[in-house]
Each structure stands twice: as structure tokens, then as C-alpha cells.
Steps between C-alpha positions, in 0.01 A plus 500: 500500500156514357168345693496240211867419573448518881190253469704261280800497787254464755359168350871368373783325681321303726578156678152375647459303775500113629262264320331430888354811503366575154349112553341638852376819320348296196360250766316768695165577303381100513433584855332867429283305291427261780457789726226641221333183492407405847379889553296438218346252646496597830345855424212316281377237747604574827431895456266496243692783345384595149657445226495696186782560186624798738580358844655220288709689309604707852559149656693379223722818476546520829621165603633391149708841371569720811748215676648462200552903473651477811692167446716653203548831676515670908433100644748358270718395767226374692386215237527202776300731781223609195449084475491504869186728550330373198528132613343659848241631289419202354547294792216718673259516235511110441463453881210747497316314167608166650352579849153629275467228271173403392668125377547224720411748817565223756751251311859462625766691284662155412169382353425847317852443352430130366171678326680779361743253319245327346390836348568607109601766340384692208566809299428672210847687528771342683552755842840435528611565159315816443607606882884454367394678182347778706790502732790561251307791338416664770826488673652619171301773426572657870884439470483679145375812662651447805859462390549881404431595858724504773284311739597161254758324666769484253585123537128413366599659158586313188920395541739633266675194411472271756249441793104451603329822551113443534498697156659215321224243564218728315546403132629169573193417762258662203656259243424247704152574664432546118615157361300324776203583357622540132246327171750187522477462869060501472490287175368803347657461165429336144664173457701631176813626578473751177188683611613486887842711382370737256183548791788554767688773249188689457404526888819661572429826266373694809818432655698637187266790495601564891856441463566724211238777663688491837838561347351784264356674826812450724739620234278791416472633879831442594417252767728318776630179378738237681696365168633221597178348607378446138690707267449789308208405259376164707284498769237284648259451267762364248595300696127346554492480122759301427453256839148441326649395151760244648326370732180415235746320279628358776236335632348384150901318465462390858230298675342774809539218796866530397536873549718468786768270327505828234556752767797329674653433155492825357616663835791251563586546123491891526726492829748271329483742189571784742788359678677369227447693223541900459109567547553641830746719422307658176154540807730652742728701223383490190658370145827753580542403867460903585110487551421610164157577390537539161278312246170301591656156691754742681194763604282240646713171586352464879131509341591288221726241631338442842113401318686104543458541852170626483444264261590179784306682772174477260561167398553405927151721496312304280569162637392619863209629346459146399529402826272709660230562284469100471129347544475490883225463764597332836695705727716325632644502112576865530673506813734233329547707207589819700723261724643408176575842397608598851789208470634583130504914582714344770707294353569788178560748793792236612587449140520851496725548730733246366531630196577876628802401739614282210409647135326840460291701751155610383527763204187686354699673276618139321124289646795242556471191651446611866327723402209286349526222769435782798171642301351186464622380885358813573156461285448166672517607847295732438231284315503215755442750796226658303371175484533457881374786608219443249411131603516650934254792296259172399507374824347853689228460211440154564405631905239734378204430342478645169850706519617657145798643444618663136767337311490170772418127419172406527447237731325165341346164693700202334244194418422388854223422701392818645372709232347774696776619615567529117227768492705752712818434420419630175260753543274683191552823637918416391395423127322832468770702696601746240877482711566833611897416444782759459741226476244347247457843318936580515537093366272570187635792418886441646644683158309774508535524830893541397459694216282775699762492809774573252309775359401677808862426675612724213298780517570543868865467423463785275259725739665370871875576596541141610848543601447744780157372582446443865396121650184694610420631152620224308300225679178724436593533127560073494146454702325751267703367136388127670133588574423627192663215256292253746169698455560548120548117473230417766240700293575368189450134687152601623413621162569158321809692265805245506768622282693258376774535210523130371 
């Protein structure tokens, strides 16, 4: 067997593992941001510690990417103890900033609470959406490297068939992080339909151009492939491409407010299509029933036939984007609206599990039904306890005079009486913070962020004998493959250079 052939096995035939633990996994860096927060804040006012674009960008790495090294590799089995010590963490810096605050020194906690809820919130970038963003690309570009060494537990890998392996969230969770913030979602379009399609069909040119170059490149060198995750031609970008196209004319058919009425109808529709008609059969099979790959449809039906589902999950993307990036000040509005998300993730992951005991389990391979419904439960818990964590973040600020924290709301008086309180909660030093952010920087940047993981994974698949790699070797090679994409990306941020490709 050659190492190509040994690589492909080693990625192939896989079953996953239950839905509770990929959601505890994907639930897991809300509260490493947390964590990163309240140091921040701690370390500047309480320890006058300074703070430059390099001890930044060595808090943010360390707090924000090495858990999450660890998470999808040697603590894997440890995900519930990992939440355990961070929650400590946090627990003792918030007691330590609460115990130092320069707010309300001598007020009872009650009262500080009643003032706190009166607060608003602003921000230029909504925290929780880029920290989801930021979140599904970084744990994606780990478990892309990550999966070719041993140390990977083998249930976290993308499923054969059938199953949820913490693999088979990544393009679903990038559809929809991407559709939450799409033109349609920020009103950033033209209000003829013409001009907004044939602007949509010329933004996705780069991803053409990225498609066809990737296939060139891994055809050419002979690189590992699992087939049944795309096809033989297809692969990821494609499959952006033609997400993109549908879902423009979609939405210029369809009013935006009533994405969500489109997602449930196409997926219910595609389900019913695959139940009772022979469409499973040609996914799992092909047009001969022997797994033919002969001719285009036959050589690429996974790729090609599962866009619908991706096609839902952005459509269930764009009206939470809706949702969240609505016009909102008060807080006590955003801890209804991640309440609100908290309770329908809920109620999908119960849906969920209705519709696995009693139709289809959850299928990446097909993007079925299940399979849509547990990556938007999925991208909802996560959202609302991004938003949690993010509103307890606002609180620690709201203790210390003059507390900023990168890629965090910025706390606002509401039109009351006291407006010199107004003065601090809102200091001038905020508006002229140039926001030192990796998660900022990764969020800006989150497909070339991608695009250079890919690149790098495959140059140290071609230089590093991943297969007989050792956990000690293989976690440096992940640190070191992790560091540098971050500092690439974090440069680039400093520098002002934001490449986008539509």
C-alpha cells in the first residue's frame, strides 16, 4: 500500500461520535474568550501591565488557540474537565477585578447589578458573530492538520456515511457564520434585482479561480483525498460558488425576514425527495447502483447534490443574522435575544433527535435533513453563549474604570439623569484604541486565514511522515503550523491589508 493510499484509509471509514460532545467541544472557546477578556482587563488596570501588538497577540494565542490545540487532540477526552478549569479561571479573575473595581467601590452587588442593566451596548463589529466566525476557522484549520496524525482521536473525523464527527460541522458552521453577515443580511445591496445578480456572479470569480487551482495542484502532486466527501472534481470552493448563486436569486424571489420559512422548505422538500425517490441511492451508489464514477454527475454526486443542504443552512444563517445584527442598545435586549437563541438551539437539538430515531440520522455525505437541523442547533448554541459570556465580559468592564477589551461591546449611558457617569463608561482612550485583536485580525481575514492553513497543512503533509509522527512531535508541528498562520494574519491586521475576495 502506498503512503497516499495509507493516508486515504487512515481518514476513511469512520463513524464519529455523539452530537453531546462535538456540541461541548464547539461550546468550549466562548469561555476561552471570556477567560482572555477578564485577563485583559485585569493585567491593564489592576497590574498596569503594558500592552503592545506583541503581548496581545501572545495573550490571544495563548488563551484563544492553545486550548483549542489541546481540545481536538491529547485532552480530547477531557472536554467537560478543560470547561472546568477555565470556568475556575474565570471565576478567579472576575472575583479579583470585582474585588478591585474602581465603579461603585462601596455599593451593594444588588445595586451595581440594577446599574449595569441600565447600561447599553455598542459595537462597530458584533463580538459574538465574529467570535463564532473566528471559532469555526480556527478549529478547522487545526483539525485539517491534525487529522493525519495519530494523536487525532478518530471519532472527531469527518463520518463516512453516517454520524457527527467535529469535522463535519466546519463547512457547514462556515456557510453559516458566512450568511450571517452576507450583503443581504447588512442591506448592502442595490435595490435592482438585475444589477444585485450579475454583482453577486462577478464576486464569486476568486472562488472559481480557487476551486479550479486547488484541483489542478492536488491532481498534479498526487495528494490524499477522501472521495466520498466531495467527489472527484468537487470540492469546497464549488460548493461556496454555487451556495452564493442560489441563495442571491433566492433572496431577490423571497423577502430576507422570511429566510427561515425558505430553509425549512427546501430541507423538508429535499428529505422527502430523498426518501421517496431514487436520489439517495444515485449519492450513496451512483446512476448503476455499483458506485460508479464514470461521467461528471456520477464523479462528483456528494459535492453536487448535497449544495441543497448547504443551501437551507445559509438561508437559516441569514435570517439569524437578521436577528442578531438588528438595531439594539439596552441590555437587557441582548440577554433576551441570546435567551432566545439558547431556547430554539434547544428545541432543534430535540427536533433533532426526533427525527434521527424516526427518519434519517445526520449524513454529511447527503447534508440531509438532520444533518442541517444539528448545524444550525449547533450554530445557535454556540452564538447565544458567545453572547453570554460576552454580556458577563461587559459587566467586568463596567467595574473598572476605563476597561477596554478588543473585539467586546462598548459600554454606552442610556438617556438618564446621570451623565457623568456617561463620561467613563465610554472613555476617549476606547475610540482611539487601534484594537490589538487576533480574533479581530483572524475575523477580517477568516478566508485567507483558510486558504493559507490549507496551503501550509499541505506542504507539511508532503515534508512530515504524519502517520508515524509521535503525540510529542506532532503537537509541536500543530503549535508551530498554528503560530505562524496567526502571526501571518495578525501582521497583515496591524498593517491595515484586509483581503477580501468579494
Amino acid at each position: 500500500m502506498s503512503q497516499k493510499q495509507m493516508k486515504e484509509a487512515f481518514i476513511s471509514n469512520l463513524n464519529g461520535t455523539s452530537v453531546l460532545e462535538v456540541t461541548q467541544g464547539l461550546c468550549f472557546p466562548a469561555f476561552c474568550i471570556l477567560c482572555r477578556g477578564l485577563l485583559i482587563i485585569f493585567l491593564q488596570h489592576l497590574c498596569s501591565f503594558p500592552h503592545t501588538w506583541a503581548t496581545q497577540f501572545f495573550i490571544d494565542f495563548a488563551i484563544l488557540i492553545v486550548p483549542l490545540v489541546t481540545t481536538l487532540t491529547i485532552l480530547s477526552s477531557f472536554v467537560l474537565l478543560e470547561h472546568l478549569i477555565v470556568i475556575m479561571c474565570g471565576a478567579g479573575l472576575f472575583y479579583q477585578i470585582y474585588r478591585g473595581r474602581t465603579c461603585y467601590a462601596r455599593v451593594p452587588a444588588q445595586k451595581i447589578l440594577e446599574k449595569f442593566l441600565q447600561v447599553g451596548l455598542e459595537a462597530e463589529c458584533n463580538p459574538a458573530i465574529a467570535g463564532y466566525r473566528v471559532a469555526n476557522s480556527v478549529f478547522a484549520a487545526i483539525a485539517i492538520l491534525a487529522v493525519d496524525f495519530p494523536l487525532f482521536p478518530r471519532r472527531l473525523a469527518k463520518t463516512e456515511l453516517y454520524g457527527t464527527g467535529a469535522m463535519d460541522f466546519g463547512v457547514g458552521g462556515f456557510v453559516f457564520g458566512t450568511a450571517m453577515v452576507s450583503p443581504e443580511v447588512r442591506r448592502n445591496y442595490m435595490e435592482k434585482s438585475s444589477f444585485h445578480l450579475l454583482k453577486s456572479l462577478y464576486s464569486v470569480w476568486p472562488l472559481v479561480f480557487l476551486g479550479i487551482g486547488r484541483l489542478i495542484i492536488i491532481k498534479s502532486i498526487g495528494y490524499q483525498e477522501h472521495l466520498t466527501e466531495y467527489g472527484v472534481h468537487w470540492n469546497f470552493f464549488f460548493t461556496l460558488i454555487v451556495v452564493k448563486l442560489v441563495t442571491t436569486m433566492l433572496l431577490v424571489i423571497f423577502p430576507v425576514n422570511k429566510s427561515w420559512i425558505v430553509a425549512i422548505s427546501i430541507t423538508v422538500l429535499y428529505q422527502l425527495t430523498l426518501d421517496c425517490t431514487p436520489l439517495k441511492k444515485l449519492i450513496l451508489y451512483g446512476t448503476d447502483g455499483s458506485g460508479t464514477r464514470v461521467g461528471l454527475l456520477n464523479a462528483n454526486r456528494e459535492g453536487i447534490i448535497s449544495t441543497l443542504g448547504y443551501v437551507a443552512i445559509h438561508m437559516a444563517g441569514v435570517q439569524t443574522g437578521l436577528c442578531v445584527l438588528k438595531n439594539r442598545t439596552h441590555i437587557k435586549d441582548w440577554i433576551k435575544v441570546a435567551c432566545c437563541l439558547l431556547l430554539v438551539s434547544f428545541s432543534l437539538f430535540i427536533s433533532l433527535y426526533v427525527v434521527q430515531v424516526n427518519i434519517e440520522a445526520v449524513s454529511r455525505r447527503m447534508a440531509n435533513l438532520a444533518f442541517c437541523m444539528w448545524i444550525v442547533a449547533s450554530s445557535l448554541i454556540l452564538l447565544s453563549c458567545l453572547l453570554l459570556t460576552d454580556i458577563v465580559l461587559s459587566f467586568a468592564k463596567f467595574l473598572v474604570r476605563g476597561a477596554v477589551v478588543p473585539c467586546s461591546w462598548k459600554l454606552t449611558q442610556l438617556p438618564v439623569k446621570n451623565k457623568k457617569h456617561f463620561e467613563f463608561l465610554v472613555p476617549k482612550g476606547e475610540e482611539k484604541d487601534p484594537h490589538l485583536c487576533l480574533i479581530t485580525a483572524l475575523n477580517k481575514n477568516q478566508l485567507m486565514f483558510f486558504l493559507l492553513s490549507n496551503v501550509t497543512t499541505g506542504l507539511i503533509n508532503l515534508m512530515v511522515d504524519t502517520l508515524h509522527s509521535s503525540t510529542l512531535w506532532a503537537l509541536c508541528v500543530l503549535h508551530v503550523y498554528m503560530f505562524t498562520n496567526c502571526l501571518i494574519i495578525y501582521v497583515l491586521y496591524i498593517q491595515g491589508k484586509t483581503i477580501k475576495f468579494w
